[in-house]
C-alpha positions as CSV (number, residue, x, y, z in Angstrom):
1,X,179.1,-130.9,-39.3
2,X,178.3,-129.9,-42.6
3,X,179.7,-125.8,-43.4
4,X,176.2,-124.7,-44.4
5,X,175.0,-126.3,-41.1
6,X,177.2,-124.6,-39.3
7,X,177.2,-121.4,-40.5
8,X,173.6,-121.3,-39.8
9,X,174.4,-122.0,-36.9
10,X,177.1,-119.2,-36.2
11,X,174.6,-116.2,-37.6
12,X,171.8,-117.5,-35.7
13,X,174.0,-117.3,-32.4
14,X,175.2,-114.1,-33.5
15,X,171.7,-112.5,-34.5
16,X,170.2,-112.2,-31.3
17,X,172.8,-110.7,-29.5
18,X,173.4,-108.4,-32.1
19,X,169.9,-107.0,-32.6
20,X,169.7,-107.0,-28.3
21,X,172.8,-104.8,-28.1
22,X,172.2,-102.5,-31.2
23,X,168.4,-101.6,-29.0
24,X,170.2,-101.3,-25.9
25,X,173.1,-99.1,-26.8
26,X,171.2,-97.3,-29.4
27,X,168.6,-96.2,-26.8
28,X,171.2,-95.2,-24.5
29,X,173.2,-92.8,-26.9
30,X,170.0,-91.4,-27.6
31,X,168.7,-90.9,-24.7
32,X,171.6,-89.0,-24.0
33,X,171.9,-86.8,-27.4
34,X,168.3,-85.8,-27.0
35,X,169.1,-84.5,-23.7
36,X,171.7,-82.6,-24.6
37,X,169.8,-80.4,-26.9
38,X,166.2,-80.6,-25.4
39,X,167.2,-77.2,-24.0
40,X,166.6,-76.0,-28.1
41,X,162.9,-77.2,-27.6
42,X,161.7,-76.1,-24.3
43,X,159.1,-73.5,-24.8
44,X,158.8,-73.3,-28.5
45,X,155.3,-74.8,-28.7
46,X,156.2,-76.7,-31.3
47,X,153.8,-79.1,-32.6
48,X,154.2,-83.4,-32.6
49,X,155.4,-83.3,-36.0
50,X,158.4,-81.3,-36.0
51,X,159.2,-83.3,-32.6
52,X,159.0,-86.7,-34.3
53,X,161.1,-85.6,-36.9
54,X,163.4,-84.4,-34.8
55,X,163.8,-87.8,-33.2
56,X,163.9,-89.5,-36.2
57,X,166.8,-87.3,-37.7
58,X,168.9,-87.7,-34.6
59,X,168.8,-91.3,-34.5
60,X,171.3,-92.1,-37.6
61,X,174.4,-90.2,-35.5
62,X,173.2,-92.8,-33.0
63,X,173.2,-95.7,-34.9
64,X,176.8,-94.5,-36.5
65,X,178.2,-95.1,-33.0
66,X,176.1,-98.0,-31.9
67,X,175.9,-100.1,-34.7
68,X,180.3,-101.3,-34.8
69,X,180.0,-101.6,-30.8
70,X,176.8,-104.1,-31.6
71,X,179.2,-106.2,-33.8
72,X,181.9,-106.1,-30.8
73,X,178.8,-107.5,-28.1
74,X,177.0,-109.8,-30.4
75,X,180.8,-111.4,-31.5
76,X,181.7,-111.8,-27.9
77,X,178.8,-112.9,-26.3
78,X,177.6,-115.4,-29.0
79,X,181.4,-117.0,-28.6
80,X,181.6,-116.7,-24.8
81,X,178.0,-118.5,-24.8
82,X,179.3,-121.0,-27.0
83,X,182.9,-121.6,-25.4
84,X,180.9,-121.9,-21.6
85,X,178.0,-124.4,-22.8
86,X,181.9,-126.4,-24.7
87,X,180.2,-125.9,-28.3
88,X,183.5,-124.5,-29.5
89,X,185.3,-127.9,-27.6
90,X,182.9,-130.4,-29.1
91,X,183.5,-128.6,-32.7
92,X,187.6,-129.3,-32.1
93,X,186.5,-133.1,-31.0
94,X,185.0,-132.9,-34.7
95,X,187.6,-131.8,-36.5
96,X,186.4,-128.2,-37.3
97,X,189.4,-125.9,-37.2
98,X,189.5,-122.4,-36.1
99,X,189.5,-121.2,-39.8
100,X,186.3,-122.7,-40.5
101,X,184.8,-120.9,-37.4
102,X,185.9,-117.8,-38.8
103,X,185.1,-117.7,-41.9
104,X,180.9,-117.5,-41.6
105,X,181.9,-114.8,-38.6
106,X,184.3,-112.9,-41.3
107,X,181.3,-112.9,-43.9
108,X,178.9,-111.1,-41.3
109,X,181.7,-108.7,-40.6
110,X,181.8,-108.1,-44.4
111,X,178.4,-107.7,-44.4
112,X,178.4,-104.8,-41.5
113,X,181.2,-103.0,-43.0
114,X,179.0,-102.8,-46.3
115,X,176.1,-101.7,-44.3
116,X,178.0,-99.1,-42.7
117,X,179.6,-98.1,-45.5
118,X,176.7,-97.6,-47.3
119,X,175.1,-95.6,-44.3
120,X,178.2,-93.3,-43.8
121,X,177.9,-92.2,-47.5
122,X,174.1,-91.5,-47.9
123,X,172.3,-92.0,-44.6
124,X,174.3,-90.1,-41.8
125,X,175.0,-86.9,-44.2
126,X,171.2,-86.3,-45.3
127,X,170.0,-87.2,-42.0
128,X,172.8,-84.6,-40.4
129,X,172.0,-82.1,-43.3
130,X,168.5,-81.7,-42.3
131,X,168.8,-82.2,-38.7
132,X,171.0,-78.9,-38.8
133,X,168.6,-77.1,-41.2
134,X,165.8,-78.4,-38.6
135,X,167.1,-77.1,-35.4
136,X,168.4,-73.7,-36.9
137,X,164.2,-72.8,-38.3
138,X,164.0,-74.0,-34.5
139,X,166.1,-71.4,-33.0
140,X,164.8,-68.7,-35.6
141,X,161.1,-69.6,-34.5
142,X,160.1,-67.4,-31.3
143,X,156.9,-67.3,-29.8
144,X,157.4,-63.9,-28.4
145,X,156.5,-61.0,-30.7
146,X,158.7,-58.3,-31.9
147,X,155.9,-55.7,-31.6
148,X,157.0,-51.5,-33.2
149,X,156.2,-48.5,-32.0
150,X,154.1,-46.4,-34.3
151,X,154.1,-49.0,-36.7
152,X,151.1,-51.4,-37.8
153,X,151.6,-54.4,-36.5
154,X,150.1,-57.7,-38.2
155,X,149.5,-60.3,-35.4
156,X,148.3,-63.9,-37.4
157,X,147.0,-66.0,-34.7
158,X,145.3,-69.8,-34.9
159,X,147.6,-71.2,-37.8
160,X,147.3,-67.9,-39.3
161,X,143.3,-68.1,-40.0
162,X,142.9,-64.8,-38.2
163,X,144.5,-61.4,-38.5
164,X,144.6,-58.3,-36.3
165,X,146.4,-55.0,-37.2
166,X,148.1,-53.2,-34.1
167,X,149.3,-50.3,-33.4
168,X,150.7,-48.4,-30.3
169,X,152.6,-45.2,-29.7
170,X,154.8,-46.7,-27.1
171,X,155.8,-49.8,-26.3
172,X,158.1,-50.9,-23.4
173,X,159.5,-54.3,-24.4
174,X,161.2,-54.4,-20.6
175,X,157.7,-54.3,-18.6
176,X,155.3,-55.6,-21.6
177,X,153.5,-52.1,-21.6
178,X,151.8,-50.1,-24.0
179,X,150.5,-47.0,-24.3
180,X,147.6,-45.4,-26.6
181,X,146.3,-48.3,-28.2
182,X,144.9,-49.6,-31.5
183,X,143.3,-53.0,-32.6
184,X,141.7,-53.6,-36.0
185,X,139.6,-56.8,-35.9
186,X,138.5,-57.2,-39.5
187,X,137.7,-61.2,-39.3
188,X,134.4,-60.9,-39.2
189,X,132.7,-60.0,-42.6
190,X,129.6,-59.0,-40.9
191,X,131.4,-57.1,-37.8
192,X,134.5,-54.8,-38.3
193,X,135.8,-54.0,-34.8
194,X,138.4,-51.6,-33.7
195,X,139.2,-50.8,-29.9
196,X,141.2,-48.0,-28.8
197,X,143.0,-47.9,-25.2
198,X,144.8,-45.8,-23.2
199,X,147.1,-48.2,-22.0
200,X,147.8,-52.2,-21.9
201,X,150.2,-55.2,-20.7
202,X,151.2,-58.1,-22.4
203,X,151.8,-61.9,-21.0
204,X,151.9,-65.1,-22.5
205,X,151.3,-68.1,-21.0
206,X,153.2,-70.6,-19.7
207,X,153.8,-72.6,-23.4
208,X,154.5,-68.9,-24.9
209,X,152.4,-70.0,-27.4
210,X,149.1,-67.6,-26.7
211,X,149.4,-63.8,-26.3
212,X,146.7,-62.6,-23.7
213,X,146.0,-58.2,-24.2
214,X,145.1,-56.3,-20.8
215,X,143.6,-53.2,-22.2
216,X,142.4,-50.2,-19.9
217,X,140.3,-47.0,-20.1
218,X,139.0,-48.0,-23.8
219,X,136.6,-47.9,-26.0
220,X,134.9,-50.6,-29.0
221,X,133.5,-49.3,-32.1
222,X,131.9,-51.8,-34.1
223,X,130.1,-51.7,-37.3
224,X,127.5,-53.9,-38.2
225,X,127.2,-54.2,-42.3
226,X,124.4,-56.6,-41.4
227,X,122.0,-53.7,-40.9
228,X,121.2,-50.6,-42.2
229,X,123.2,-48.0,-40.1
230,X,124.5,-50.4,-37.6
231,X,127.0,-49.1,-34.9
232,X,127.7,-49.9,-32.0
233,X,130.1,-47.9,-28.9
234,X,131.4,-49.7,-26.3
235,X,133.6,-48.2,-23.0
236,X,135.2,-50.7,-20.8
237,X,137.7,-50.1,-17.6
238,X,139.6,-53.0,-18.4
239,X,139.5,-55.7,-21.3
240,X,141.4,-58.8,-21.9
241,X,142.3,-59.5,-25.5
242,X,142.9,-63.6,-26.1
243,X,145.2,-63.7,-29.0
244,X,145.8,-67.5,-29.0
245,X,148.7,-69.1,-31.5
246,X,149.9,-65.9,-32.2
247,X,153.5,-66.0,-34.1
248,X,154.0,-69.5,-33.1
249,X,154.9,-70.6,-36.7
250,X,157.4,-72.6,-37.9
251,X,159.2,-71.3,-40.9
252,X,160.6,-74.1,-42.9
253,X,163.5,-72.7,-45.0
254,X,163.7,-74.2,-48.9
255,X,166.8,-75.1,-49.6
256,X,168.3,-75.0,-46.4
257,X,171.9,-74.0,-45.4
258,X,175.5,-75.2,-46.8
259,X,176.9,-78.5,-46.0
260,X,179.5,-78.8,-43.7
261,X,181.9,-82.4,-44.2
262,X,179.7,-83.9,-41.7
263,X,177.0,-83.6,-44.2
264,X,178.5,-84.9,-47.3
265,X,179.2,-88.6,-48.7
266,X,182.1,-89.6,-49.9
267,X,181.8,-88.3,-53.7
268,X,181.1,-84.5,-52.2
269,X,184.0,-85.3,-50.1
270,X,186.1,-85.6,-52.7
271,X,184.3,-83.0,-55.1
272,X,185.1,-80.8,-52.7
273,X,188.6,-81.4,-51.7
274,X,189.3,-81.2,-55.2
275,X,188.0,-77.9,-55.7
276,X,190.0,-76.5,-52.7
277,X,193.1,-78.2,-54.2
278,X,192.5,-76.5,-57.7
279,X,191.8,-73.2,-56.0
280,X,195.3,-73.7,-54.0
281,X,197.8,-74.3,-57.1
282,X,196.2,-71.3,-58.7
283,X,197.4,-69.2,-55.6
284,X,200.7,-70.5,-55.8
285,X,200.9,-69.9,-59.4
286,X,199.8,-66.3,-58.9
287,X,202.3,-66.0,-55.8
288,X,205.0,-67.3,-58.2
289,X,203.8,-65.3,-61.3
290,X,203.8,-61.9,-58.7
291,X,207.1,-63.0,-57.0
292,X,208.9,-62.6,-60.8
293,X,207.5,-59.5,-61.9
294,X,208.6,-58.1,-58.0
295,X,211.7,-59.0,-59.1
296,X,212.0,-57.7,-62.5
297,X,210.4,-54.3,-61.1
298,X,213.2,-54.7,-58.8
299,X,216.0,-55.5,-61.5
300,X,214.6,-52.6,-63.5
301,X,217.0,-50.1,-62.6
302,X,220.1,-48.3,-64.3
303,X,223.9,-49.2,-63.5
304,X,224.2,-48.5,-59.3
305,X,226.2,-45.3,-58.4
306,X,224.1,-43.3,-61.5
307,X,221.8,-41.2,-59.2
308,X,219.0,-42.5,-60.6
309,X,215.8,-40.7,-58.7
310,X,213.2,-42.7,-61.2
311,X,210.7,-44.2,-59.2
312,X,212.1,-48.0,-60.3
313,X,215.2,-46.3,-59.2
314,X,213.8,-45.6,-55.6
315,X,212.0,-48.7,-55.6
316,X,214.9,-50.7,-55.9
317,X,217.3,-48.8,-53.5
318,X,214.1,-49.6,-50.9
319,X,214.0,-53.2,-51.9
320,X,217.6,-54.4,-52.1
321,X,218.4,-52.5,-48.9
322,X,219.7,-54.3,-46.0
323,X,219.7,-51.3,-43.5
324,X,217.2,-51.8,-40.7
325,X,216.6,-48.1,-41.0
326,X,214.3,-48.5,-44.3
327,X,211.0,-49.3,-43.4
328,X,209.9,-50.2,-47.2
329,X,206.6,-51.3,-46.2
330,X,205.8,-47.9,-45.4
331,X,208.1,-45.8,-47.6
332,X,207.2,-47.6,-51.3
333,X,203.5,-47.9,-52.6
334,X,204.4,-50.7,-54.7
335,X,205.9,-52.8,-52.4
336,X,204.0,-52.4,-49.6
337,X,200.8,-53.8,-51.9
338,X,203.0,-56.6,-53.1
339,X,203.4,-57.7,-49.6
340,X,199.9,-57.2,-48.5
341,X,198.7,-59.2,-51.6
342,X,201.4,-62.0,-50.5
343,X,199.5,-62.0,-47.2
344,X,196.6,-62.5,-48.3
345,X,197.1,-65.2,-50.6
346,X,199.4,-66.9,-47.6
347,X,196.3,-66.6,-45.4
348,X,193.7,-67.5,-48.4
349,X,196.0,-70.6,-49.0
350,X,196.2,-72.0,-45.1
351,X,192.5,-72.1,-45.1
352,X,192.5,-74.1,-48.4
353,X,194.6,-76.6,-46.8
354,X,193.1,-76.6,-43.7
355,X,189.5,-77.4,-45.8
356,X,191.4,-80.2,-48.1
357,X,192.8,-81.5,-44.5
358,X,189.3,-82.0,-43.1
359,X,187.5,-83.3,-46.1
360,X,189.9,-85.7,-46.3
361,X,189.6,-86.9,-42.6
362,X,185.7,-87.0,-42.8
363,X,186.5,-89.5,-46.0
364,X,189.3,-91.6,-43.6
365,X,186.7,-91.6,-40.7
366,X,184.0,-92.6,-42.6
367,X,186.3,-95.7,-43.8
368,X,187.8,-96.6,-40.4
369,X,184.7,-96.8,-39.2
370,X,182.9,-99.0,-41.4
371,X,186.7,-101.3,-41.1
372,X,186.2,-101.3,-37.5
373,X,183.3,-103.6,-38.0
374,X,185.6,-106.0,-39.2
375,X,188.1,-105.9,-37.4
376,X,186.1,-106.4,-34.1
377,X,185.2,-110.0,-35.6
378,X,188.3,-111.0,-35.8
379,X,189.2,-109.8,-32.3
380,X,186.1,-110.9,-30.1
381,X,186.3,-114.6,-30.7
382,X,189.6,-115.3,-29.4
383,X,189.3,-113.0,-27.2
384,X,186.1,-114.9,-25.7
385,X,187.8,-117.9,-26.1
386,X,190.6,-116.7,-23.6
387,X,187.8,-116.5,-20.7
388,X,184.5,-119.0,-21.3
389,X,183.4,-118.7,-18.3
390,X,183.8,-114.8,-17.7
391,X,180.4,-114.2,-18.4
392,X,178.2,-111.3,-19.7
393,X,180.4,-109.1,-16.8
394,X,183.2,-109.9,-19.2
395,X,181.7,-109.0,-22.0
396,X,180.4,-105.9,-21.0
397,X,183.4,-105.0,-19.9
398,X,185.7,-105.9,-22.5
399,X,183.4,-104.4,-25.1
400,X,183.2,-101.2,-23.4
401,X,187.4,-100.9,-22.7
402,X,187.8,-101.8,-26.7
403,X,185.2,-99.4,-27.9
404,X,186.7,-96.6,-25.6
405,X,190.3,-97.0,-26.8
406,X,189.2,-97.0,-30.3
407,X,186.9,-94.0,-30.2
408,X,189.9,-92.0,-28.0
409,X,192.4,-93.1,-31.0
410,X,189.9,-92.1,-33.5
411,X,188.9,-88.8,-32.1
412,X,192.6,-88.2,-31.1
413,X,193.8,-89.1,-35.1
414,X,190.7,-86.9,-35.8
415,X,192.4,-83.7,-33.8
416,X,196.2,-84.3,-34.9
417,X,195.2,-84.6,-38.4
418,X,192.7,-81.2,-38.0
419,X,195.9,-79.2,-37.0
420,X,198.3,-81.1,-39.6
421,X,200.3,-83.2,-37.3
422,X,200.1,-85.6,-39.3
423,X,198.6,-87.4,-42.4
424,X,195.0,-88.2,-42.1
425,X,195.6,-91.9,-43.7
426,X,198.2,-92.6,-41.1
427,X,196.2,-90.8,-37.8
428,X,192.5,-91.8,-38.9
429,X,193.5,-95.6,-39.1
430,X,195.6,-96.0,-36.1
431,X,193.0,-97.6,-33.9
432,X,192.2,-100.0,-36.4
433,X,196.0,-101.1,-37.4
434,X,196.6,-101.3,-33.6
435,X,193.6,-104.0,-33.0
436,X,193.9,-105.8,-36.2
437,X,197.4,-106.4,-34.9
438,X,196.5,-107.6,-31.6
439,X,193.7,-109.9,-33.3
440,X,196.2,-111.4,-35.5
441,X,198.4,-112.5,-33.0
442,X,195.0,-113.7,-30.3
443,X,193.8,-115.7,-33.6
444,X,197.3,-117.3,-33.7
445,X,196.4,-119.0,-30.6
446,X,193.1,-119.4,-31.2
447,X,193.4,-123.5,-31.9
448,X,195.4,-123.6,-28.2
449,X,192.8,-121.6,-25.9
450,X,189.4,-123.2,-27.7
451,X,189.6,-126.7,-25.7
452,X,190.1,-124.4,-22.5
453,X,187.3,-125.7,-20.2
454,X,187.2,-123.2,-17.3
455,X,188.1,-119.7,-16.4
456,X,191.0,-117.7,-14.2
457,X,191.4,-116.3,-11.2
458,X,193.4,-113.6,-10.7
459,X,194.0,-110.4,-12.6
460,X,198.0,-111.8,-13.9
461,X,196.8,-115.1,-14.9
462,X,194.1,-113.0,-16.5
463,X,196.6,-111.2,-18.7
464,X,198.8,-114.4,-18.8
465,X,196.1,-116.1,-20.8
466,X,195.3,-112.8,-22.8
467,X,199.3,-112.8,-24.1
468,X,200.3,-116.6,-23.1
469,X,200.5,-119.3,-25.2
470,X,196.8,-120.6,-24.0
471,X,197.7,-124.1,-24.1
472,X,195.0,-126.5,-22.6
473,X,197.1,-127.9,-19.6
474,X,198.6,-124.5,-18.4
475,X,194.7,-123.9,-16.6
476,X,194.0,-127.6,-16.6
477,X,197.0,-129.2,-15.0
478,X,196.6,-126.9,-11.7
């Protein structure tokens, strides 16, 4: 078989299961993110727009998770499928090694690490950047009105086509009642209204979007400038004022807020750990700079035994004294701002180094991931190879206990290296070193397990074919 043949081949078995498993296990993330945070859009009567977007900004986090788990399936399948219908055996017959397998399977993990690189360093911050700046105009929008006492009001109802001025001398915000009210209704060229009421209750319906005015013991005056002297008086018991839309807007900050690392690629990463480390030497050299002139305050003193009573004198007698008794902090102006300033700077400097720590994880993480991609090809053929005949149960399985041990070594790399356990290039990699190393040594018996014909039984021979020597007559020859 010809290489281009074949590796034609090998993508085409690969592509199907790939694209399958990215849908499936995108949707499912999703579906779960988007019900953890439809609480933030329940009765916000916001329109279809901002709710579209809002989907379409939270699917990138999605696809960050989904997409290396996709290589896993699609690698593990496609070889499973291939191993059952003894494809891989009659490629042995032929002469095709193991390494020639590989190879077209080690391009396409190339390929998905690229990808993912590329979407960890401009894709995934923007789209988290302005998810964040969405959801926070979200929780500032409120459809219920902040209404003053004594105060004119402005209400802007239907997209803010319309305007009406209240104004009320009391207003219980507890029981939506008003008292001694005042509506200017100037919308009309033709008709300027303004109703007075003794009293009045507010409600909104069940969106919160529309305001509806019960207004009692009132009256209307209205003035026609269509006609010569026109006036008109109205009295009403009771009078409902629809106010529909009213502040239901969305406020779309410019700009938006600051980026967290979660919302950075990798040159802001490193922009900004750099900044933080510049910041840092400059308080040490300040700590070092204020530590010798402490001293030489300290050191400026005459011979001991003098009776000096200068205030470098007292100063020093405070500062070299080893009696308990001395509370120098308290006794000596000077030194008690030297030490409050050495605080500070101590303080000023651990939050440097805890910002330079996470930048620098963000920057590992966003690498590990993307290698994860291939390191998943190297470990799913062999690993399918060990049971053809598991089936999709196997694969579902398997791809589910790999993923999880990888994302608890990731996220528990991500929390050491957060409180400085350890170095970030030691903890963020540690899922990946550990699988590459248990792929290297399944692809070292690779060539023994690929003429295995027919699957295990039990869970120890299960495990003795995942570590054994996979040689064709252990399962054959029973």
């Amino acid at each position: 078989m010809r290489k281009g043949v074949l590796a034609r081949h090998l993508i085409r078995a690969h592509l199907g299961p790939f694209l399958f498993s990215l849908t499936a296990i995108t949707g499912l993330i999703f579906v779960n993110a988007i019900a953890q945070r439809v609480d933030s859009l329940v009765g916000k009567g916001l329109p279809w727009q901002v709710i579209v977007e809002f989907l379409v900004l939270s699917l990138p986090h999605t696809i960050a998770l989904s997409l290396p788990m996709s290589v896993l399936v699609a690698v593990l399948y496609a070889f499973s499928d291939m191993a059952e219908s003894n494809e891989i055996t009659a490629m042995s017959a032929g002469g095709i090694r193991p390494g020639r397998i590989m190879t077209p399977i080690f391009g396409l993990g190339i390929v998905a690490a690229l990808v993912m690189l590329f979407f960890n360093d401009t894709v995934l911050p923007e789209s988290n950047h302005a998810l964040k700046n969405l959801l926070l105009d979200i929780s500032r929008k409120t459809p219920t009105l902040d209404l003053r006492e004594q105060v004119v009001n402005e209400l802007r109802t239907d997209g803010g086509l319309d305007r009406y001025f209240l104004t009320a001398d009391r207003i219980d915000h507890d029981r939506n009642v008003m008292e001694d009210v005042t509506i200017y209704d100037a919308n009309d060229p033709l008709k300027q209204r303004t109703t007075y009421a003794t009293s009045g209750e507010m409600a909104f319906n069940d969106a919160r979007t529309d305001l509806y005015l019960t207004l009692r013991d009132g009256v209307v005056h209205e003035v026609q400038s269509d006609r010569e002297g026109g006036f008109q008086k109205l009295f009403f018991d009771e009078q409902i004022v629809p106010l529909r839309n009213v502040g239901n807007e969305l406020e779309r900050r410019l700009g938006g807020s600051d980026r967290s690392d979660r919302e950075m690629g990798f040159a802001l990463l490193a922009e900004n750990a750099q900044a933080r480390a510049q910041q840092r030497d400059s308080l040490v050299a300040e700590s070092r700079t204020q530590g010798v002139e402490a001293v030489l305050v300290a050191l400026n003193r005459p011979v001991a035994g003098d009776g000096d009573s200068t205030e470098a004198g007292r100063r020093r007698d405070i500062i070299t004294s080893n009696s308990p008794d001395v509370p120098y902090v308290t006794r000596d102006g000077a030194t008690q701002q030297i030490v409050a300033s050495a605080r500070a700077r101590a303080a000023r400097g651990a939050a440097l180094e805890q910002s330079i720590n996470r930048f620098k994880v963000e920057i590992h993480k966003k690498w590990a991931i993307a290698v994860a991609c291939l390191v998943f090809v190297l470990i799913g053929p062999p690993l399918a190879l060990r049971f053809p005949r598991a089936g999709v149960g196997f694969v579902v399985a398997a791809s589910a206990v790999i993923f999880f041990v990888y994302w608890v070594a990731l996220l528990g790399g991500e929390t050491l290296a957060d409180r400085r356990v350890a170095d970030p290039a030691v903890t963020m990699w540690l899922g990946n070193v550990v699988f590459f190393l248990i792929a290297v040594g399944l692809l070292l018996r690779m060539g023994h397990s690929a003429g295995t014909s027919r699957g295990g039984g039990g869970v120890g021979e299960l495990i003795a074919r995942l570590f054994g020597s996979g040689r064709p007559g252990t399962e054959s020859g029973r």
